[in-house]
PASEBA-1860 file (N, C-alpha, C; in nm, 3 decimals):
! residues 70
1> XXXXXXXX> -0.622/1.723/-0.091/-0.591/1.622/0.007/-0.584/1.487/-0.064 ~ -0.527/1.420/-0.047/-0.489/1.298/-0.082/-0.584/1.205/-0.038 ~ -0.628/1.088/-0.141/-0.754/1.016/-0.128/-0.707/0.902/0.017 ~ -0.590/0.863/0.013/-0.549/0.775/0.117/-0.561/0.879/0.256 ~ -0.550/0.947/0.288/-0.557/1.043/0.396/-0.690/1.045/0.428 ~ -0.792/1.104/0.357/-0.937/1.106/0.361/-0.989/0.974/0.395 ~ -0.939/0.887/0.321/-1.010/0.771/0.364/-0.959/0.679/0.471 ~ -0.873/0.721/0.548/-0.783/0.706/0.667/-0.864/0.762/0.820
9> XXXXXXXX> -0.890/0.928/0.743/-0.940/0.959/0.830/-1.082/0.942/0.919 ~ -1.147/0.886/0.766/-1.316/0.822/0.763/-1.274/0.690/0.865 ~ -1.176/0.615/0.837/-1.158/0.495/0.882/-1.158/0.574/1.048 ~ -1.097/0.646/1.097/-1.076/0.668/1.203/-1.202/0.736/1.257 ~ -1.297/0.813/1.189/-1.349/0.895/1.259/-1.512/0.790/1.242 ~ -1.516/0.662/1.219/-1.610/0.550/1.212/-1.624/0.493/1.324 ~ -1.459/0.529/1.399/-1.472/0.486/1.556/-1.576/0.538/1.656 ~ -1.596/0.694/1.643/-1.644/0.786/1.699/-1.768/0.811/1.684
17> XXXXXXXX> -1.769/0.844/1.509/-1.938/0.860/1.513/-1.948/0.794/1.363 ~ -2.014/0.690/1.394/-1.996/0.598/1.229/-2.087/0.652/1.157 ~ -2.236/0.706/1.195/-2.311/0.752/1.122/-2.275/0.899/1.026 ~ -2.193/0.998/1.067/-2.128/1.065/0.999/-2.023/1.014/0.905 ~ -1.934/0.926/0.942/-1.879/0.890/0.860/-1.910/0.807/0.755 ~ -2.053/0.761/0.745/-2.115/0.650/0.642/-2.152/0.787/0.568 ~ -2.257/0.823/0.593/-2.283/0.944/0.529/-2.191/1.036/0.436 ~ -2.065/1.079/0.475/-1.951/1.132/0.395/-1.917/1.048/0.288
25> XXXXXXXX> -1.883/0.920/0.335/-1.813/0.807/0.280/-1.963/0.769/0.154 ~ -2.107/0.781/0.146/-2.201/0.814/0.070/-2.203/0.895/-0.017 ~ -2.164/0.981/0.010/-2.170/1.130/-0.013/-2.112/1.100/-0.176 ~ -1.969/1.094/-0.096/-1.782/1.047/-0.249/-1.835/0.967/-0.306 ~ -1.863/0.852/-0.302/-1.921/0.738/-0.409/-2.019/0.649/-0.318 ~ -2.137/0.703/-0.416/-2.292/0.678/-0.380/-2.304/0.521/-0.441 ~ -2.422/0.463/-0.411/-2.416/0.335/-0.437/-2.404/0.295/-0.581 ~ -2.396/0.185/-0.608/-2.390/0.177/-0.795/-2.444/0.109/-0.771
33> XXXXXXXX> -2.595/0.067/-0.915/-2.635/-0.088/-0.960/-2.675/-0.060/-1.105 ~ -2.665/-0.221/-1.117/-2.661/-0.245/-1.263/-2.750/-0.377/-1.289 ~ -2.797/-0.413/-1.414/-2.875/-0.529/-1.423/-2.768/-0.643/-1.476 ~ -2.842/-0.716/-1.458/-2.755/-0.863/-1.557/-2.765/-0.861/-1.722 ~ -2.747/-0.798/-1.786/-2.732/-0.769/-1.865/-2.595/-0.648/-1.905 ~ -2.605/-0.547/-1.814/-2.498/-0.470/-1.805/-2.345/-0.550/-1.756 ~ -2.406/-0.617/-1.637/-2.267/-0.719/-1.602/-2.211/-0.794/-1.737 ~ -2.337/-0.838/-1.717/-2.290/-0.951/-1.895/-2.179/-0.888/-1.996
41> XXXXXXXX> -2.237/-0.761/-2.040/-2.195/-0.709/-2.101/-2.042/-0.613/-2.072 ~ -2.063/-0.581/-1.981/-1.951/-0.540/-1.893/-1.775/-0.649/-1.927 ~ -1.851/-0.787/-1.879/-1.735/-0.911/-1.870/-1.729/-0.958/-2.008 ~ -1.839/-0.916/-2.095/-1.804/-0.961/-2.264/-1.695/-0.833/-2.333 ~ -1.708/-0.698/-2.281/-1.577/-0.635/-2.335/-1.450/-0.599/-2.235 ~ -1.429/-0.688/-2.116/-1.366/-0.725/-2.052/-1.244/-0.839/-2.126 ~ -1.317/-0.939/-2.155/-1.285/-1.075/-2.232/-1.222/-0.994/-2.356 ~ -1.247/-0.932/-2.414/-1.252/-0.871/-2.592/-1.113/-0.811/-2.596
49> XXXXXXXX> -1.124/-0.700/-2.478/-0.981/-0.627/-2.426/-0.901/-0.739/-2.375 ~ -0.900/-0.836/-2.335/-0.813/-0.942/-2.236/-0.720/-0.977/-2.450 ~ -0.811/-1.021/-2.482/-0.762/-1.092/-2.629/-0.684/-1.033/-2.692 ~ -0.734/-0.909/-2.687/-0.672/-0.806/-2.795/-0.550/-0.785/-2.724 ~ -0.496/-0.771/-2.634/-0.428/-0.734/-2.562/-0.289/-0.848/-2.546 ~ -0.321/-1.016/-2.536/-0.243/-1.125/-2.563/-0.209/-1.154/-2.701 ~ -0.303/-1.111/-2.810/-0.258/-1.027/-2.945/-0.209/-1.015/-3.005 ~ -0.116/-0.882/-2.895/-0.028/-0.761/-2.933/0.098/-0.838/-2.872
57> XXXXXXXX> 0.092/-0.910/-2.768/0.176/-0.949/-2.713/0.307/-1.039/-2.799 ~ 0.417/-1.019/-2.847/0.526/-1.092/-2.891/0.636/-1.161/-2.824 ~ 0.621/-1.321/-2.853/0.676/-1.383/-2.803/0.759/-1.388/-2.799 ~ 0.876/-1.397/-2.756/1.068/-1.404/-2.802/1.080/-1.544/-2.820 ~ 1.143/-1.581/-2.948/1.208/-1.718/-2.933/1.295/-1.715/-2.847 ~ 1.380/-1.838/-2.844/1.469/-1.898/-2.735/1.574/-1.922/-2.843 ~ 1.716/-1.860/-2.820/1.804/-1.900/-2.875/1.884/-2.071/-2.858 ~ 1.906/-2.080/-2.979/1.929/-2.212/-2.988/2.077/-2.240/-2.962
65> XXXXXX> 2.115/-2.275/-2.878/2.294/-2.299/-2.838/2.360/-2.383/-2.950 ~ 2.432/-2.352/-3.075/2.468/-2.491/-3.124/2.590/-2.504/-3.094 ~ 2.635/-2.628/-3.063/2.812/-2.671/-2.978/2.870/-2.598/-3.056 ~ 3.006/-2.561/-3.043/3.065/-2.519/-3.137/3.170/-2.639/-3.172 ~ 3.231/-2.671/-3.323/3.286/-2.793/-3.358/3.444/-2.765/-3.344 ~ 3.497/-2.847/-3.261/3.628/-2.845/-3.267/3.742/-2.869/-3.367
END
């Protein structure tokens, strides 16, 4: 089943009985935590990949029009 469907259907069936549907919606992805240190670290090889990545990146010059002489 397709994750947009499932989570369509959670959306819908939250109307009805939300406590089942928190519970399911628990179930698929349970809570996450992390300390400040992990964040830190998290957004320091965030930053690292951002760099490396502008890098690789190659700029194109801009061609230069010169008049042509009559």
């Amino acid at each position: 089943m397709h994750k947009t469907y499932k989570d369509y259907a959670l959306f819908l069936g939250a109307f009805f009985n939300s406590e089942m549907a928190q519970n399911i919606w628990k179930q698929e992805s349970p809570d996450f935590s992390s300390s400040d240190d992990d964040f830190n670290q998290a957004t320091q090889n965030m930053v690292k990949q951002r760099v490396q990545e502008q890098a690789q990146i190659k700029h194109r010059r801009k061609r230069r029009v010169v008049p042509a002489e009559d």
